[in-house]
C-alpha positions in Angstrom: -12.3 4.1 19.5 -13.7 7.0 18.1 -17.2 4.9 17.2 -18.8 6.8 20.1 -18.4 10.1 18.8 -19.0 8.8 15.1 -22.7 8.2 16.2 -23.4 11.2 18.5 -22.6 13.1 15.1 -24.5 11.2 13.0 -27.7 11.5 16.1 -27.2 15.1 16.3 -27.2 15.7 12.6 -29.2 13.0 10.5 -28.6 15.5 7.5 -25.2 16.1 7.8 -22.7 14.2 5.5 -20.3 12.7 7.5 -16.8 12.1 5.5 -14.4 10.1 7.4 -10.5 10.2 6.1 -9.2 6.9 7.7 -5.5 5.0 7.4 -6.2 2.4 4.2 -5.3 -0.4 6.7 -9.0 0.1 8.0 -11.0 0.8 5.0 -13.0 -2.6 5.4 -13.8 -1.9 8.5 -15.3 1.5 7.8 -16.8 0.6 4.9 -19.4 -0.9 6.8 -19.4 1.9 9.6 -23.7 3.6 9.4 -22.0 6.6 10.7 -19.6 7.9 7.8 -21.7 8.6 4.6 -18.2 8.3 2.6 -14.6 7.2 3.8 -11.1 8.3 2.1 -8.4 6.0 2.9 -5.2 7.0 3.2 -1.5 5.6 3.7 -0.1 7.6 7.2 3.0 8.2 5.9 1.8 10.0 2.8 1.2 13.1 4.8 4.8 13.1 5.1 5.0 14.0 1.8 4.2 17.4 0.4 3.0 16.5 -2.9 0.4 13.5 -0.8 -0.7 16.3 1.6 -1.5 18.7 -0.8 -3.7 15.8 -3.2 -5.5 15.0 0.6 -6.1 18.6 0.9 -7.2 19.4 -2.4 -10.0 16.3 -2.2 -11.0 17.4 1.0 -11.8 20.9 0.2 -13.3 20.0 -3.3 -15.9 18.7 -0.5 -16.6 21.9 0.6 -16.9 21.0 4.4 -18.7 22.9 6.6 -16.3 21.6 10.1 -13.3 19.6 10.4 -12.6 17.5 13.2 -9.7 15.8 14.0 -10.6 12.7 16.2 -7.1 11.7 16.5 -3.8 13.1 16.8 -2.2 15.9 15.2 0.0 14.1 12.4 -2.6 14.6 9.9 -3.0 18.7 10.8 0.5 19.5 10.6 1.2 19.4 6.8 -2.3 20.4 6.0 -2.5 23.4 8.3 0.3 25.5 5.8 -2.2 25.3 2.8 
């Protein structure tokens, strides 16, 4: 689980806002999480699709992050890495 990591973050860097893009199965779960100030659920196969990946990537930058982290694996990077 990446819980662990989710509150060394949120320790490290009480001031930080801390958006979590999760797969839509867990948003319950998260919803609930004190680490993650704000959670975007997602399908996993929409990634897959261009016109998905480049709605994810367009919310995500309107955020105007200062660090992405990928705590899982790379299927999420892939399509978003071209833009």
């Amino acid at each position: 689980m990446t819980l662990p990591i989710m509150h060394a973050l949120r320790r490290d860097w009480p001031e930080a806002t801390i958006v979590r893009v999760i797969n839509h199965r867990m948003t319950e779960f998260f919803e609930s999480c004190p680490y993650c100030d704000q959670i975007i659920p997602f399908d996993r196969e929409a990634p897959k699709r261009l016109s998905e990946a480049r709605k994810l990537l367009r919310r995500l930058q309107s955020l105007k992050p200062d660090i992405f982290i990928n705590l899982h694996t790379p299927d999420m990077d892939r399509p978003l890495m071209h833009y």
